[in-house]
C-alpha positions as CSV (number, residue, x, y, z in Angstrom):
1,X,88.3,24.7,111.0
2,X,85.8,26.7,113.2
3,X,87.6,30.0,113.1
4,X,89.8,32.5,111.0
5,X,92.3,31.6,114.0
6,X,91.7,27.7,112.8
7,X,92.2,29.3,108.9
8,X,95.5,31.0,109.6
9,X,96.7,27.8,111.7
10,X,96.3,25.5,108.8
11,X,98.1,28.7,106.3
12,X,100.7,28.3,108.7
13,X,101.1,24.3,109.2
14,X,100.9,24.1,105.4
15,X,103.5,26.6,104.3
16,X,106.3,25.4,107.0
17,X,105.0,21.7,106.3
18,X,106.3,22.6,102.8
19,X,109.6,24.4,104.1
20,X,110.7,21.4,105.6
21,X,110.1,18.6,102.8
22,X,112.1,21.4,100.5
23,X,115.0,21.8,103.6
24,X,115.1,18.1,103.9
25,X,114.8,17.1,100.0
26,X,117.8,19.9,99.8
27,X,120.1,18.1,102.3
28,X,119.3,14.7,101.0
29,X,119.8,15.2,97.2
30,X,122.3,18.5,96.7
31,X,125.3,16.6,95.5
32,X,128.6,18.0,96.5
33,X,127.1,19.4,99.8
34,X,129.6,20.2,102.4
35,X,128.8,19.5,106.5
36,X,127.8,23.3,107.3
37,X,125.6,23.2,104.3
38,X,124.1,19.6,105.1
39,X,124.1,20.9,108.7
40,X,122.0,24.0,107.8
41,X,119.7,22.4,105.9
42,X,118.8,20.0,108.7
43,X,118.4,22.8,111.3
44,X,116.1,24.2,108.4
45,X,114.1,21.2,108.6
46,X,114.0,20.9,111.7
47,X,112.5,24.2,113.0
48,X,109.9,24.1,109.9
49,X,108.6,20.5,111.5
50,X,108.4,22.2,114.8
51,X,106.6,25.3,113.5
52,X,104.1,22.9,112.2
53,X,102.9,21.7,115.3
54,X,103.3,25.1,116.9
55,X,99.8,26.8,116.3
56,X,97.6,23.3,117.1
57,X,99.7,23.7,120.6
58,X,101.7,20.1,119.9
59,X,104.8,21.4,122.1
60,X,104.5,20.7,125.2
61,X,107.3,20.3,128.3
62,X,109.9,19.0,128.3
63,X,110.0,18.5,125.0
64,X,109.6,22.5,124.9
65,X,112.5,22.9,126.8
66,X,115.0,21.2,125.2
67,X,113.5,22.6,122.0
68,X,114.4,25.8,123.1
69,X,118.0,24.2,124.1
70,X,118.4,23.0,120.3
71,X,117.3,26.1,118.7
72,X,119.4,28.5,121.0
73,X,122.2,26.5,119.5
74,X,120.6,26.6,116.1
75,X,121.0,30.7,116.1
76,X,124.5,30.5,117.4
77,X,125.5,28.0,114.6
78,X,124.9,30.1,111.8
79,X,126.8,33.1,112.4
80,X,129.8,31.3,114.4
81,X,130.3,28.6,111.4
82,X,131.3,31.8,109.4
83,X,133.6,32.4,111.2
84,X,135.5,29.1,110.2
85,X,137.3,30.2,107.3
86,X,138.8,34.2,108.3
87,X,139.0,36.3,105.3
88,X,138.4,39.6,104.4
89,X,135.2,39.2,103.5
90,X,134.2,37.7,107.1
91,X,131.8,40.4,108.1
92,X,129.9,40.0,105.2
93,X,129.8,36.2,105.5
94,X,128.5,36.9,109.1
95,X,125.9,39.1,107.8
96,X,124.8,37.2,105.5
97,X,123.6,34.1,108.5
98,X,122.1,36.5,110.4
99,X,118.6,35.9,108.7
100,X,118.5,32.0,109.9
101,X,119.9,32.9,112.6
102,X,117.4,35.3,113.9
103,X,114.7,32.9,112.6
104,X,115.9,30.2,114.5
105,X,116.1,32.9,117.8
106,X,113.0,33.4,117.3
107,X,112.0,30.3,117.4
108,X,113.6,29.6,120.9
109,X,112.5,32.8,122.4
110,X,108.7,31.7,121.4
111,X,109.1,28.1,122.9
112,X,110.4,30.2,126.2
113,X,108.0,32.5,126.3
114,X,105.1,29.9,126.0
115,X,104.0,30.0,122.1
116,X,102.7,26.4,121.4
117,X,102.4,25.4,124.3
118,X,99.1,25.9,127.6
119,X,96.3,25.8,125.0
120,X,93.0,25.6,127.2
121,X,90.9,22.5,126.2
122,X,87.6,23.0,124.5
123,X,84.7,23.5,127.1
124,X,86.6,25.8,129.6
125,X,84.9,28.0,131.6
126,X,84.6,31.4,130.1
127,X,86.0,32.7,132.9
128,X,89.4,30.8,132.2
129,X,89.6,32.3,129.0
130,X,89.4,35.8,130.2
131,X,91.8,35.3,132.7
132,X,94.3,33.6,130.3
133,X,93.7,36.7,127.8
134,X,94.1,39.1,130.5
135,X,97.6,37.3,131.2
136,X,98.6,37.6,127.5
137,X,97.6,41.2,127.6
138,X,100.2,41.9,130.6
139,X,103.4,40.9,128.8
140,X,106.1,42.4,130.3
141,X,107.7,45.4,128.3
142,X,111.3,44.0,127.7
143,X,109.4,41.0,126.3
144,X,107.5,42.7,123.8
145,X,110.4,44.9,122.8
146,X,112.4,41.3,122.3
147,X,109.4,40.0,120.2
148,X,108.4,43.4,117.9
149,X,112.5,43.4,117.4
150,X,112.4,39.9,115.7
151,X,109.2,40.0,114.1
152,X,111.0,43.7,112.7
153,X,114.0,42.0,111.5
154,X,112.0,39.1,109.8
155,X,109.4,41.0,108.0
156,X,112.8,43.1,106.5
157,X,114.3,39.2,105.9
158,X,111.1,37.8,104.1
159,X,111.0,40.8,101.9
160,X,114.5,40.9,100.7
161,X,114.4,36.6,100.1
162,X,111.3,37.5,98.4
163,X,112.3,39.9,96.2
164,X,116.2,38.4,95.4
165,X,115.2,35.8,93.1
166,X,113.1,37.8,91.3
167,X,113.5,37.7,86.9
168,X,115.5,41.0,87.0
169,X,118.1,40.0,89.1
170,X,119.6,37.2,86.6
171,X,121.2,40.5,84.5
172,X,122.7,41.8,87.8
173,X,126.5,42.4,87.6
174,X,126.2,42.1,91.9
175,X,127.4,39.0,92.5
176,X,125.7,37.9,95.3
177,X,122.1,39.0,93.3
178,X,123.1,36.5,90.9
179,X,123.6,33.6,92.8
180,X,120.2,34.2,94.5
181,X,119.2,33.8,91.2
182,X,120.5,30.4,90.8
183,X,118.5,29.5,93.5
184,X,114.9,31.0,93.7
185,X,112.9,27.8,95.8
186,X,115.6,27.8,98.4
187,X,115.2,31.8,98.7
188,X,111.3,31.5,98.5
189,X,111.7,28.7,101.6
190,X,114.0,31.8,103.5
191,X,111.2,34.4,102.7
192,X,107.9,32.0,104.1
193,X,109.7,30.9,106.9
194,X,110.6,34.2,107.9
195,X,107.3,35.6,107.4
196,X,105.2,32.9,108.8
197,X,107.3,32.9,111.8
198,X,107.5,36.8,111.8
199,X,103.2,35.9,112.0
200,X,103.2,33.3,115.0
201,X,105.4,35.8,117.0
202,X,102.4,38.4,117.1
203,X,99.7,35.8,117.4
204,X,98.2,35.2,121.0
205,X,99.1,32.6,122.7
């Protein structure tokens, strides 16, 4: 590692490296786990594996493309599946997806817009890497309106998973505070993922 760049890269590959063995180890050995919840722990796992490769510029077309294909899906899967079951309490089931689902947006809109993907090779021309910074440097305003949204909303998400599980919470008469308390790892998985992905989205590219 040459660079703070080549630092933060290997922060990153290490805490998503260590989302996904907790996303898969969680829908392998959680007994009693229905389909949506074995379902959502694999689309956990997979968009942590991806976000590994991400900063070393691993993804490359097509693979990129039908990346973006599965995790379009992804952030549709969450809030529809809560939909399944109508009840009064539907809106707040909806609300409560929202997080992975703007996670896994995220992770499609950064595969579309070119994150991990056209690194230029050691030994280019300086000249090359002026122009390709000069490119970054003209994103187009709906773009970076799209991209300061997300990384918004999951900064906001990493704080509140960060924060649920904390010691406090376990004498909370809300009930919803109290089953994140049952479950701190799975809500410190939420919070890194959403912050470390919240981080790729305002690194260049």
């Amino acid at each position: 590692m040459d660079t703070p760049a080549d630092v933060v890269n290997g922060m990153l590959t290490a805490l998503f490296a260590v989302a996904a063995s907790h996303a898969l180890l969680q829908g392998v050995r959680s007994p009693g786990t229905g389909r949506r919840d074995r379902v959502d722990h694999l689309l956990h796992f997979a968009m942590a594996a991806a976000m590994t490769a991400m900063p070393w510029h691993l993804v490359r077309p097509p693979s990129g493309r039908a990346l973006t294909v599965l995790f379009t899906a992804a952030a549709l899967w969450f809030p529809l599946t809560a939909l399944h079951h109508r009840t009064a309490h539907t809106v707040t089931a909806i609300a409560g997806r929202l997080p992975p689902a703007a996670g896994m947006a995220a992770m499609a809109w950064m595969l579309h817009t070119g994150h991990g993907g056209g690194a230029l090779p050691h030994g280019t021309p300086a000249a090359h890497h002026i122009a390709a910074a000069g490119r970054a440097a003209g994103t187009p305003a709906p773009a970076a309106v799209v991209t300061g949204l997300l990384t918004a909303y999951l900064l906001a998400c990493a704080i509140r998973s960060f924060t649920r599980p904390m010691p406090a919470l376990r004498s909370a008469t809300d009930t919803a505070h109290r089953a994140a308390a049952t479950d701190p790892y799975g809500h410190l998985r939420d919070g890194a993922m959403a912050l470390g992905t919240a981080v790729m989205l305002l690194m260049p590219h």
